[in-house]
LOZAVO-482880 format. One line per field, with one value per residue (C-alpha): residue number from 1; x, y, z. Coordinates in pm, 1 decimal, padded with zeros to 6 digits, m for minus. Layout:
BEGIN
n = (NUM  ...)
c1 = (X  ...)
c2 = (Y  ...)
c3 = (Z  ...)
This chain:
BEGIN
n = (1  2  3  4  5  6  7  8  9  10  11  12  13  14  15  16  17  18  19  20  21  22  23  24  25  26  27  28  29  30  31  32  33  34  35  36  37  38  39  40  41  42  43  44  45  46  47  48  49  50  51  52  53  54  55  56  57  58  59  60  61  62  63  64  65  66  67  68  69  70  71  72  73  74  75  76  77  78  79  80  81  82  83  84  85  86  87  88  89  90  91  92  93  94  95  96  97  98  99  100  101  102  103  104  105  106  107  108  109  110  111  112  113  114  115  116  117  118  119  120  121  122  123  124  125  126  127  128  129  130  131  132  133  134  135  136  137  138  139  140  141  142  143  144  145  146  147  148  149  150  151  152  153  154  155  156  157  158  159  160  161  162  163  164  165  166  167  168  169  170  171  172  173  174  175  176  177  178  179  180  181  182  183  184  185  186  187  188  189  190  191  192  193  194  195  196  197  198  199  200  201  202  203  204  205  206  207  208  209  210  211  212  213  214  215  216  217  218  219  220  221  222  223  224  225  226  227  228  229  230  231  232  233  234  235  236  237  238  239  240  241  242  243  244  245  246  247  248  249  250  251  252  253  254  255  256  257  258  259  260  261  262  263  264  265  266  267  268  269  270  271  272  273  274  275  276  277  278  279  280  281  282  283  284  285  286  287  288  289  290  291  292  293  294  295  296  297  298  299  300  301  302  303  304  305  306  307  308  309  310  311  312  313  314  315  316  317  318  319  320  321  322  323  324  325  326  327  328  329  330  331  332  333  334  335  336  337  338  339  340  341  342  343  344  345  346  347  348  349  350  351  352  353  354  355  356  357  358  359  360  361  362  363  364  365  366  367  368  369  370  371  372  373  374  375  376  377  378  379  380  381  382  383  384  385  386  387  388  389  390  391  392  393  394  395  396  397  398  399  400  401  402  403  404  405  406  407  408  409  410  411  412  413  414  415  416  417  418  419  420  421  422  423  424  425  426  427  428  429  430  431  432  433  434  435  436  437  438  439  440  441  442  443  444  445  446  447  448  449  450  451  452  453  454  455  456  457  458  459  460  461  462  463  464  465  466  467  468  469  470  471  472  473  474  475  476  477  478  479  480  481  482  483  484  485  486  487  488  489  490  491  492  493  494  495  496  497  498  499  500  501  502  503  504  505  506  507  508  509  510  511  512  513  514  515  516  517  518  519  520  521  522  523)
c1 = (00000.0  00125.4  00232.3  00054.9  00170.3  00362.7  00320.8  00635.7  00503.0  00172.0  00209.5  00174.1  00383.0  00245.5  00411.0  00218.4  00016.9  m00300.4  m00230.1  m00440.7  m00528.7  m00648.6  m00997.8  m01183.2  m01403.1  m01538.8  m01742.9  m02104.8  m02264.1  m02529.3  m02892.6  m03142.5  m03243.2  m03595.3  m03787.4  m03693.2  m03860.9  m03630.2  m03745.4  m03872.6  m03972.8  m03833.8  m03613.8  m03928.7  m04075.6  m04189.7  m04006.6  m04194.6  m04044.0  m04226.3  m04032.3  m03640.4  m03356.6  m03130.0  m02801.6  m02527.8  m02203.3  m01980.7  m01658.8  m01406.7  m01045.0  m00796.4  m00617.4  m00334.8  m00248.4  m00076.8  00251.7  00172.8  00423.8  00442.0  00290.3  00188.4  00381.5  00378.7  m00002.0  m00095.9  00161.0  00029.2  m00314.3  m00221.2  m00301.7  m00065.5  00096.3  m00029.6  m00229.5  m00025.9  m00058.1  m00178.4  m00047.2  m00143.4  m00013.4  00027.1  00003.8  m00052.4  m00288.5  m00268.6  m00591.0  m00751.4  m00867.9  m01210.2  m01245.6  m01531.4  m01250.2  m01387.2  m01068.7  m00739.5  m00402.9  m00392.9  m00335.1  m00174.1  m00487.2  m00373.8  m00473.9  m00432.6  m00478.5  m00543.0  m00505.3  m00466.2  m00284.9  m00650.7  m00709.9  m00718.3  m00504.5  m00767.4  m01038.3  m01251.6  m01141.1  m01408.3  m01347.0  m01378.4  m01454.7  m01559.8  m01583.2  m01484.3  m01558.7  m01241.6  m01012.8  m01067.6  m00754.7  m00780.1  m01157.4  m00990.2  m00726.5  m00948.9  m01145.1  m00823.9  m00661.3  m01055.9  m01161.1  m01429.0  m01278.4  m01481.9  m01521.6  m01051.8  m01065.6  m01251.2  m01151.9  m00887.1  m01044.0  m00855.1  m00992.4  m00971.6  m00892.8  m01129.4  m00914.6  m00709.9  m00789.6  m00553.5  m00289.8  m00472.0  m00224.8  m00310.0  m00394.1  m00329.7  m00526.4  m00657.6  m00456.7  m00364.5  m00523.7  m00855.0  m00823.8  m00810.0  m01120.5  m01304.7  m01242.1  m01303.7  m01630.8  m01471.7  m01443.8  m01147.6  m01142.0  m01500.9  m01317.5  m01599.0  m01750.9  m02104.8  m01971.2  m02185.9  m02081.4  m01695.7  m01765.0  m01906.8  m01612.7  m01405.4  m01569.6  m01559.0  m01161.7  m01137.1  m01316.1  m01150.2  m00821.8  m00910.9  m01075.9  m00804.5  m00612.6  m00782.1  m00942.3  m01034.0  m01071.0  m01235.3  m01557.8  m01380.3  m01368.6  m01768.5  m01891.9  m01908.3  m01566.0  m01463.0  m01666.5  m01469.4  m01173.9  m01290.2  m01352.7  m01010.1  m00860.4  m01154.2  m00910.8  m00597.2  m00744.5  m00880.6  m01187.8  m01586.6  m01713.5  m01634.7  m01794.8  m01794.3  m01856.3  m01954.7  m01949.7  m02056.7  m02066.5  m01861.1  m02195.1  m02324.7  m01928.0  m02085.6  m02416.7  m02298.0  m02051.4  m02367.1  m02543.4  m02231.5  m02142.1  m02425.5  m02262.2  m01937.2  m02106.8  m02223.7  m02224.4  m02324.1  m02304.1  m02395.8  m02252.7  m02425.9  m02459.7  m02527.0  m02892.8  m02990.6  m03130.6  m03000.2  m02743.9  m02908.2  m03143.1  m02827.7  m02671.1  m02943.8  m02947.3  m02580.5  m02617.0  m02858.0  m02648.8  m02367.1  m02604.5  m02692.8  m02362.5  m02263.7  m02553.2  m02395.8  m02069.7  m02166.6  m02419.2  m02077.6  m01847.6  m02086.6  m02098.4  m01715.7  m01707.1  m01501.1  m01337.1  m01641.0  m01800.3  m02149.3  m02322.6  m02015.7  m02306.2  m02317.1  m01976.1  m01925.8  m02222.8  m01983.6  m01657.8  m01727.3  m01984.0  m01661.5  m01475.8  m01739.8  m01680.6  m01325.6  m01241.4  m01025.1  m00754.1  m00712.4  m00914.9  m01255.8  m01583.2  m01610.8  m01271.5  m01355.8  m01612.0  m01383.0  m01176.5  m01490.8  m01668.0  m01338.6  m01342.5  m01735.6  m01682.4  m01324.4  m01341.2  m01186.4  m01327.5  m01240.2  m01425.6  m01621.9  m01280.1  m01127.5  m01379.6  m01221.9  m00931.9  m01123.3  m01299.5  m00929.7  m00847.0  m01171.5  m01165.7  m00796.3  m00887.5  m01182.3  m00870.3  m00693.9  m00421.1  m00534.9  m00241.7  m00450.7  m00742.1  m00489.9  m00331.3  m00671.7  m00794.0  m00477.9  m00546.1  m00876.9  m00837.7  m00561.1  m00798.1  m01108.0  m01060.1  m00811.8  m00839.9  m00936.4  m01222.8  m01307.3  m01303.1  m01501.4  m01744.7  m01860.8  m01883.0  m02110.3  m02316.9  m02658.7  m02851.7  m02661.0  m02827.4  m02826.9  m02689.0  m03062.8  m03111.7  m02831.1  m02888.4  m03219.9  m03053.9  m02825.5  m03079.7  m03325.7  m03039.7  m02865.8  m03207.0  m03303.8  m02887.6  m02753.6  m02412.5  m02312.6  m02638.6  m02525.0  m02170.1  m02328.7  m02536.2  m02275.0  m02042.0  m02316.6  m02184.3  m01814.3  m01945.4  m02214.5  m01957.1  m01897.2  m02051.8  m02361.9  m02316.9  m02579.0  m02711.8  m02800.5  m02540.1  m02855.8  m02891.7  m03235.0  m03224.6  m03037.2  m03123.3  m02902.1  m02946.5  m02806.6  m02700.4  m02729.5  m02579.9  m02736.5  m02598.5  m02820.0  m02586.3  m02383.9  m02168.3  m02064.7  m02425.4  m02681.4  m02971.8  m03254.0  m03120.0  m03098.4  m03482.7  m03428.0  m03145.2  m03333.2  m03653.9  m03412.4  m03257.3  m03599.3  m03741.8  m03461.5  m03557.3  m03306.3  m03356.5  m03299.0  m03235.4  m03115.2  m02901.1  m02954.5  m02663.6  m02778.0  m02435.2  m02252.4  m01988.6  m01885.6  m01933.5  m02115.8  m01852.4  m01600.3  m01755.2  m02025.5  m01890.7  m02254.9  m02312.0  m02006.2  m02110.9  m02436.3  m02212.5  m01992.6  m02294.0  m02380.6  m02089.8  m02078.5  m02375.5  m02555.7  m02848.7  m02943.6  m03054.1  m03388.0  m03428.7  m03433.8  m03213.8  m03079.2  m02742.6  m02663.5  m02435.7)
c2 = (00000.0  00374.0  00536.8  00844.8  01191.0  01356.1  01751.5  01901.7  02274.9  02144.3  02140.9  01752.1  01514.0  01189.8  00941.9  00612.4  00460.2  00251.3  m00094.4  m00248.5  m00507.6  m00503.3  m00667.8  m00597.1  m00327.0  m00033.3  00303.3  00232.7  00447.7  00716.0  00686.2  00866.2  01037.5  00931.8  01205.1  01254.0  01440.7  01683.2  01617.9  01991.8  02132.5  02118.5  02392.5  02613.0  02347.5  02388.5  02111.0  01948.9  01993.1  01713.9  01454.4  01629.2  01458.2  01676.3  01743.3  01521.9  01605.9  01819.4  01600.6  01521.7  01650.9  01393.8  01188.3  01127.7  01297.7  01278.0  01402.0  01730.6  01964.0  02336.8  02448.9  02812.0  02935.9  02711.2  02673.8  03011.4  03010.6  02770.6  02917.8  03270.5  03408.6  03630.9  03628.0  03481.5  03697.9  03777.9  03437.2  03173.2  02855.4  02604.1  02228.9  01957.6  01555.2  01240.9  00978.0  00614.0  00492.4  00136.3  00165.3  m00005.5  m00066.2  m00293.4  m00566.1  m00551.3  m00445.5  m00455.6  m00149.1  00187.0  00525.7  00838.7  01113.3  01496.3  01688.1  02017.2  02174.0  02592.8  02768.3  03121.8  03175.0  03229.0  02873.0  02669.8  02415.7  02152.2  02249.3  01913.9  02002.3  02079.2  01870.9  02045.3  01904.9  01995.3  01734.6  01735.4  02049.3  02232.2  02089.1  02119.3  02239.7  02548.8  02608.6  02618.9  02829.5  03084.7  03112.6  03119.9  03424.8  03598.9  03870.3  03654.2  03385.7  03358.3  02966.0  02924.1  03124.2  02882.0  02533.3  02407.4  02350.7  02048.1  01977.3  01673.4  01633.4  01415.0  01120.6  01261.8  01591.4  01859.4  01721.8  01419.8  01141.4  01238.5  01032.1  01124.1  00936.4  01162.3  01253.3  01611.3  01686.2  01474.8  01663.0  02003.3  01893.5  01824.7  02178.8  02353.4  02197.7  02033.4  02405.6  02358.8  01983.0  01893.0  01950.5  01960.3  01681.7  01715.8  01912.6  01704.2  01406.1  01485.8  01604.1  01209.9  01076.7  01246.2  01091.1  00775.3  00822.3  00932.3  00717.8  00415.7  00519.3  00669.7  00272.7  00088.1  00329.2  00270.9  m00145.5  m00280.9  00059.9  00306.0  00332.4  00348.2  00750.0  00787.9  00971.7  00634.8  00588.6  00925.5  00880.5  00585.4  00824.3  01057.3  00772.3  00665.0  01058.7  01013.8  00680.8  00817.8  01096.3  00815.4  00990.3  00850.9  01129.6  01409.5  01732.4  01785.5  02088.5  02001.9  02250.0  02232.4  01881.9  01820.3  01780.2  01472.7  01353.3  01437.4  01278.8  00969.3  00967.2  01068.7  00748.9  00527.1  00649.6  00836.8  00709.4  00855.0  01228.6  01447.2  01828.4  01850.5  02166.5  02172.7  02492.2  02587.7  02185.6  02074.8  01950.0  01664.6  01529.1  01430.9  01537.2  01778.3  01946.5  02012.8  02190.0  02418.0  02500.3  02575.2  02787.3  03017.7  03057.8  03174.8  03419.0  03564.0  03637.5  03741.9  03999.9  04095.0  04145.4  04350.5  04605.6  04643.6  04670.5  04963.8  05121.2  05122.9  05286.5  04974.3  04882.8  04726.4  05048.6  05144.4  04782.7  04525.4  04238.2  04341.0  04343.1  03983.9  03852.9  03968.3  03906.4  03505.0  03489.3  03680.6  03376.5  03102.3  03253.4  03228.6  03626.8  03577.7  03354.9  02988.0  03059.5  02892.8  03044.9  02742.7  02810.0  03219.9  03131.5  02900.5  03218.6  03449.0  03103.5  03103.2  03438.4  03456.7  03114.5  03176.6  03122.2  03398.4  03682.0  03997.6  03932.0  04286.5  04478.1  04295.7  04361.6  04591.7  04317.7  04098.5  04392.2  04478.2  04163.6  04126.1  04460.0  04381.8  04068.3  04267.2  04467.2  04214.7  04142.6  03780.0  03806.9  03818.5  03607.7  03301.4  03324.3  03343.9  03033.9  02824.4  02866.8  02794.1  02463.7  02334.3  02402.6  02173.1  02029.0  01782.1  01386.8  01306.3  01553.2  01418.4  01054.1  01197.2  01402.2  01131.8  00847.3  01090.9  01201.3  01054.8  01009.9  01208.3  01333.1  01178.7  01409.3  01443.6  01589.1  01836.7  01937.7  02078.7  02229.0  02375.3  02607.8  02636.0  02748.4  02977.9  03183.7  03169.2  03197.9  03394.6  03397.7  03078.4  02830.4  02721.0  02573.1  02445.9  02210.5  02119.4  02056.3  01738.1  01526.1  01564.2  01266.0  01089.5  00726.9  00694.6  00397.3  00478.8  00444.2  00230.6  00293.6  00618.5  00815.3  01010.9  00906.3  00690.9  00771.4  01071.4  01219.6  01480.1  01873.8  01983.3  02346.8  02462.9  02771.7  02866.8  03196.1  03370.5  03414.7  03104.2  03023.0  02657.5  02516.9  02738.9  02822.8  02614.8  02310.8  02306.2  02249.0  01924.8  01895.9  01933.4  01766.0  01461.7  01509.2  01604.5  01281.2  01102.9  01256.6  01545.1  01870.8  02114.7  02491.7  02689.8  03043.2  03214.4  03459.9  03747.4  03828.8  03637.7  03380.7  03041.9  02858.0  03096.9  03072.9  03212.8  03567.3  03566.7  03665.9  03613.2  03291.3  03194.1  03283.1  03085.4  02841.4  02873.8  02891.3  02552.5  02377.5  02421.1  02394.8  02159.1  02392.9  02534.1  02915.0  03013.4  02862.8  03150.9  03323.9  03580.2  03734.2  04065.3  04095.6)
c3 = (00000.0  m00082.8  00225.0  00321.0  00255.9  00515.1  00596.5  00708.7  00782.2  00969.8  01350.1  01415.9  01241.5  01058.5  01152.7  01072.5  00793.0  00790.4  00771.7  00490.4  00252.3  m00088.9  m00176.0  m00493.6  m00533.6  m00748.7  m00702.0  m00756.5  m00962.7  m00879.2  m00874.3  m00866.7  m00509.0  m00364.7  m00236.3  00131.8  00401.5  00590.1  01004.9  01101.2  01390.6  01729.4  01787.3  01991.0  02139.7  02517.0  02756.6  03009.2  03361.7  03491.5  03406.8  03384.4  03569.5  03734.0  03470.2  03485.5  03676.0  03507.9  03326.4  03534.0  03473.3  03341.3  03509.3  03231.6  02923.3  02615.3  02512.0  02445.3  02296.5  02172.0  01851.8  01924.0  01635.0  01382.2  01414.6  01357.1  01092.2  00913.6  00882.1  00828.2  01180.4  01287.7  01615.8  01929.3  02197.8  02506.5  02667.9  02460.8  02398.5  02188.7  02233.9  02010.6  02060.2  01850.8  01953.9  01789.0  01705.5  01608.0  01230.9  01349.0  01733.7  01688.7  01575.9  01222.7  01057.9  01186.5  01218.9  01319.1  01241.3  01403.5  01502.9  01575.4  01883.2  01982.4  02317.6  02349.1  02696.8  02880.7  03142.0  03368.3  03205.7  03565.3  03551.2  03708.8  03468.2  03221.3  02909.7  02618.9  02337.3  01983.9  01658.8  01352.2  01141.9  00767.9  00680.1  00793.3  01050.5  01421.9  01485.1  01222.4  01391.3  01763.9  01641.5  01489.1  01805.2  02031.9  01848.1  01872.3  02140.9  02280.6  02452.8  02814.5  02724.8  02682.3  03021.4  03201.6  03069.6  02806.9  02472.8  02316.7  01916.9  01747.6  01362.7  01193.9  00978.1  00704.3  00816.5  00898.3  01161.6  01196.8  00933.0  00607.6  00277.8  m00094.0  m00327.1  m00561.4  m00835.7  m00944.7  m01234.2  m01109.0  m00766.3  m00973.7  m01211.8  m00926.6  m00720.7  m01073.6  m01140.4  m01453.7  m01624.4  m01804.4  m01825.9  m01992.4  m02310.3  m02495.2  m02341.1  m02144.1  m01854.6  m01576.6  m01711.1  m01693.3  m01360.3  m01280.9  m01453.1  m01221.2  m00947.4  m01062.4  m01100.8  m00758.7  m00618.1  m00748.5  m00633.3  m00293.6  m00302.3  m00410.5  m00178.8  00163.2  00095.6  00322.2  00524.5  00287.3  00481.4  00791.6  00764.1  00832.1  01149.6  01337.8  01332.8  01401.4  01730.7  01817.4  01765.7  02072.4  02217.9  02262.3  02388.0  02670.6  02763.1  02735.2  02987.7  03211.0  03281.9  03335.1  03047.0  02879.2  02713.6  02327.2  02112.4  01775.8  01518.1  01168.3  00992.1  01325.2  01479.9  01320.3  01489.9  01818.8  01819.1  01644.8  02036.3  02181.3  02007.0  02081.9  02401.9  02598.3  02932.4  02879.0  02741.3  03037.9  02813.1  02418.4  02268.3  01910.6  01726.1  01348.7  01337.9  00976.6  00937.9  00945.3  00536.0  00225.6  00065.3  m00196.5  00117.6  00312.4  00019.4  m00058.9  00333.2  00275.5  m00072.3  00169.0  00454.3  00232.6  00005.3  00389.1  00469.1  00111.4  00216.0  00551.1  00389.9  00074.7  00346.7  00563.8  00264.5  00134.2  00444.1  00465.3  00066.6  m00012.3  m00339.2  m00487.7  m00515.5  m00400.1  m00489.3  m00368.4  m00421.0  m00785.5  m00809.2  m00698.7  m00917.8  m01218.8  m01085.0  m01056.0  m01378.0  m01572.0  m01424.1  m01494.5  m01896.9  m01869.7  m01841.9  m01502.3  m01727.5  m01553.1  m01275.6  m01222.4  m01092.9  m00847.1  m00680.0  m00691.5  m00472.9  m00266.9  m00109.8  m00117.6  00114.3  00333.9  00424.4  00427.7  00688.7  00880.4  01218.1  01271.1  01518.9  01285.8  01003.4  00989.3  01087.3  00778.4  00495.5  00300.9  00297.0  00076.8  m00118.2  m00215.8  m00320.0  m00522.1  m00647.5  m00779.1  m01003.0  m01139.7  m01279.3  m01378.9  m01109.9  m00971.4  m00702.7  m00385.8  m00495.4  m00594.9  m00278.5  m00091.4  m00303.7  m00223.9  00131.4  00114.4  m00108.9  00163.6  00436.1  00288.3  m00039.9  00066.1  m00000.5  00327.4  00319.6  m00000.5  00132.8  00460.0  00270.9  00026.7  00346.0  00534.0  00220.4  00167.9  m00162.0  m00341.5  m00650.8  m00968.0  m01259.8  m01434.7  m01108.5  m01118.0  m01408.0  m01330.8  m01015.4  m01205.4  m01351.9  m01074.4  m00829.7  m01047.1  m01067.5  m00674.5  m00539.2  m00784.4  m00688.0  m00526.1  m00621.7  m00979.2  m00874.0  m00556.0  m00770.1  m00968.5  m00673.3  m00617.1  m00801.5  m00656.7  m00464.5  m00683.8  m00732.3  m00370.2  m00229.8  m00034.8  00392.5  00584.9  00940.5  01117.2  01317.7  01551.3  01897.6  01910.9  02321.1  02523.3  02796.1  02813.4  02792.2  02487.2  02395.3  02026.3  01907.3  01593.1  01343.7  01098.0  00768.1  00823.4  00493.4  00626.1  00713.2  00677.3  00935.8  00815.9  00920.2  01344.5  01333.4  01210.9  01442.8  01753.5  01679.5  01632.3  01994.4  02144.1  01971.6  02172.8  02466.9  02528.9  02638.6  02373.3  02385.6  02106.8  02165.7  01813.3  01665.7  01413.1  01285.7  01012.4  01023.0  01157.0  01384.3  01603.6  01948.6  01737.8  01711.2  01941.7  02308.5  02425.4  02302.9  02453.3  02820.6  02712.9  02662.3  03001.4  03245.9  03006.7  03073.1  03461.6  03625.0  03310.5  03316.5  02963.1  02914.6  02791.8  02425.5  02150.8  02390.6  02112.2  02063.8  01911.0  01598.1)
C-alpha cells in the first residue's frame, strides 16, 4: 500500500500509515435520489419539567495525558493568523488509534490533537473537546477562536480539538490525483473539453473514487462519522476519565451525536454549534447555498458602508466578478474556486471578520482589474484548508442520496435563478461525490437524555440556518432537552464571534443547566 503523505510545515507530524489489505471493489454508480422528508420542527418546542432529571455532573479533569508539545507558532503560521495573543499557547500531541475498534478491521493510524489555553485557564479544569468534522479541521476552527476577542469559554476550561481522519494534523492520505483533484475543485471548467460538462464532472468521481478505493481497501468506509466517534472515544481513555464534554461545530456535529449514540454514558455536556442539518445530501446543500447568500448579504451592506473597493453595490460586483470567471475572463481561474476564497473568508473562524472587509474587497476589487495576485493566494489557502483527499473521502462516506446528474442538471438552472451567486456551482459541486458507495445505518442518537445546547448563526456560509430544526426535533425525539441560543451576525461557527453565546455556553458547561431557548445574541 502507498504510504501516506507527510506535511512538514503542519504542527503535528504523521508518523504512521493505515495498515491495509487489498480486496476488490469499485465506485457504484449514482442513482437517482428518492424524495426525502427533511425532520422539522423542534427547535421552539416547550419542555416538560415534569419529568427532567437533574443534569449530569460536570466532566471530570484527566487523570493522564498525552505528550503534548508546543505548537503556538507554527499553528498560527500555518493558517495565516498572525501572532499569538499575550498568553496563549497552543499544544500539540498524537494519539494512535484502532482503524475499526469494533474488531472488524485490523491497524492503526496516528490522530492529531491540539490543546489551546490562557494563562486564567485553571489548571484543574474538564477540558471541552472540539470538533468539527470534515468540513475544515478542528484544529484550524480552535485556532481561529483562540486568536478571537471573545474567549470567556478558553478562560474557564482548556479547549482540546480533534482532527477528523485525514484531516488537517490528523495522518493524512493522498489518493486523488492532481489533475482529477483540480477537475473536481473547478467543477470540470477547463477539463469537460468539450464533453457534457456534468458528465466529466461524474467521470471524475468515478476516477477518484476508485483510487481513494483501491487506496484505503479494506478501510475506505472506515472514515464515516461512526468511526470518528470511536476516535474521541479513545482521547476520553488516554485521559482516564468517566465522560467528557464535546462541542460540535458544523458537519462536526453529526461527529458528536454519532458519540452521543455510541457512548451516551461517557457524554455528560453537548453543545452543538451551526450543526449541519440533518437530510439528504441535496437538502443540506441548498441550506448551505442560503447561509452563504446571507452572509454574502452581511458582507456587501458592511463593505458599502465602509465605501469599499467594490463600489457602491459590492453584491453586484461579486455577481460579475465570478460569472466573468465562470466565462473564462479571469484567465485559468474557475468560478467554483472564486467562490472558494470568497466562502473562506465569508466562513473563517476567525473573530475579525467585519474589521477585515475591506481586505477581501481589495483583493476582489484587484482581479476585477486584472491582477489575480490576492485572490490566488486566498484560493490556495482555502483549497488546503477543505478540499483535501481526506475531506473528499469523509465528505462522500457521510453524504446521503446524493443526486443523480438528471437531477443536477435541473438544479443547475433552478439554483442559479433563486442563489444567484453561489447556487449554480453548488449544484454542480453534487456530483463531486455521486460514485462513492452509499453508507448504511443512522449516526442520531435513538435515546439521550441529556441537555443539549445549540448555538445557531443567521448568515452562516458553512451550514446554513434552516437546518438546526431538524437537528433538535431529532434530539428532542430522543428525549433530550434542547435549547437553542440564536446569533444574528454572520460567520462560523457561532462561538467564534459571538462573546454572548459563549457565556451561554460557560454557564452551560458548569452547572448543566441550559438558558432560555431563543435566547438571542446581538451581531
Amino acid at each position: 500500500m502507498r504510504c501516506a503523505r507527510g506535511r512538514t510545515s503542519a504542527p503535528v507530524a504523521v508518523t504512521a500509515a493505515i495498515v491495509a489489505t487489498l480486496i476488490a471493489g469499485c465506485g457504484a454508480g449514482p442513482s437517482e435520489r428518492p424524495g426525502v422528508a427533511v425532520r422539522e420542527g423542534g427547535g421552539n418546542a416547550p419542555t416538560p419539567s415534569s419529568t427532567e432529571l437533574p443534569p449530569p455532573a460536570e466532566p471530570p479533569a484527566p487523570k493522564a495525558e498525552p505528550a503534548w508539545r508546543d505548537c503556538t507558532t507554527s499553528t498560527l503560521d500555518l493558517y495565516g493568523l498572525g501572532a499569538a495573543p499575550n498568553g496563549l499557547t497552543l499544544e500539540c500531541a498524537e494519539l494512535t488509534v484502532p482503524v475499526d475498534a469494533g474488531g472488524n478491521g485490523y491497524g492503526a493510524f496516528t490522530a492529531g490533537v491540539m490543546r489551546a489555553r490562557l494563562p486564567q485557564t485553571p489548571a484543574d479544569a474538564a477540558p471541552l473537546v472540539l470538533t468539527s468534522g470534515s468540513d475544515r479541521p478542528s484544529t484550524a476552527t480552535l485556532a481561529g477562536m483562540a486568536i478571537g476577542p471573545a474567549t470567556p469559554v478558553l478562560a474557564a476550561r482548556p479547549i482540546v480539538a480533534f482532527d477528523r481522519r485525514g484531516t488537517g494534523s490528523s495522518q493524512a492520505i493522498e489518493c486523488i490525483s492532481a489533475g482529477t483533484r483540480r477537475g473536481l475543485t473547478e467543477n470540470a471548467q477547463f477539463s469537460a473539453n468539450g464533453a457534457d460538462r456534468l458528465d466529466s464532472i461524474v467521470k471524475l468521481s468515478q476516477d477518484a473514487t476508485t483510487s481513494c478505493k483501491d487506496f484505503l481497501q479494506p478501510q475506505e468506509m472506515t472514515f464515516d462519522t461512526t468511526h470518528a466517534a470511536e476516535d474521541l472515544e479513545q482521547l476520553r481513555l488516554v485521559w482516564q476519565v468517566d465522560s467528557i464534554g464535546l462541542l460540535g461545530t458544523g458537519e462536526g456535529a453529526q461527529v458528536a451525536l454519532a458519540y452521543a449514540r455510541m457512548f451516551p454514558g461517557h457524554l455528560s455536556r453537548l453543545v452543538l454549534d451551526a450543526p449541519q442539518g440533518i437530510g439528504d445530501a441535496q437538502t443540506l446543500a441548498e441550506q448551505r447555498v442560503q447561509g452563504a447568500e446571507a452572509a454574502l448579504d452581511a458582507f456587501a451592506n458592511r463593505c458599502a458602508a465602509l465605501n469599499c473597493a467594490l463600489g457602491p453595490d459590492p453584491r453586484a460586483a461579486i455577481t460579475d466578478l465570478v460569472r466573468r470567471a465562470g466565462a473564462g475572463g479571469l484567465g485559468t481561474v474557475a468560478a467554483n474556486t472564486v467562490l472558494s476564497a470568497i466562502s473562506g473568508f465569508l466562513g473563517s473562524p476567525r473573530a475579525d471578520l467585519p474589521t477585515r472587509t475591506t481586505e477581501l474587497a481589495d483583493v476582489l476589487a484587484a482581479a476585477g482589474r486584472g491582477d489575480g495576485a490576492g485572490l490566488d493566494g486566498l484560493i490556495q489557502r482555502q483549497l488546503a484548508a477543505t478540499m483535501t483527499d481526506g475531506q473528499f473521502v469523509g465528505r462522500c462516506t457521510d453524504g446521503r442520496q446524493w443526486p443523480a446528474p438528471s437531477q443536477v442538471q435541473s438544479l443547475q438552472t433552478n439554483w442559479r435563478d433563486r442563489y444567484p451567486v453561489f447556487g449554480e456551482q453548488a449544484a454542480l459541486s453534487l456530483l463531486a461525490c455521486a460514485a462513492w458507495p452509499a453508507p448504511t445505518g443512522d449516526t442520531e442518537p435513538a435515546q439521550l437524555n441529556l441537555p443539549v445546547l445549540v448555538l445557531a448563526g443567521q448568515a452562516d456560509p458553512v451550514t446554513g440556518r434552516t437546518g438546526v430544526d431538524s437537528v433538535t426535533g431529532e434530539l428532542q425525539r430522543a428525549g433530550a432537552r434542547t435549547s437553542v441560543v440564536d446569533w444574528q451576525g454572520w460567520g462560523h461557527p457561532v462561538s467564534a464571534h459571538s462573546n454572548c453565546a459563549q457565556q451561554a455556553v460557560v454557564g452551560y458547561l458548569k452547572s448543566g443547566n441550559l438558558p432560555e431557548n431563543g435566547t438571542a445574541c446581538p451581531a
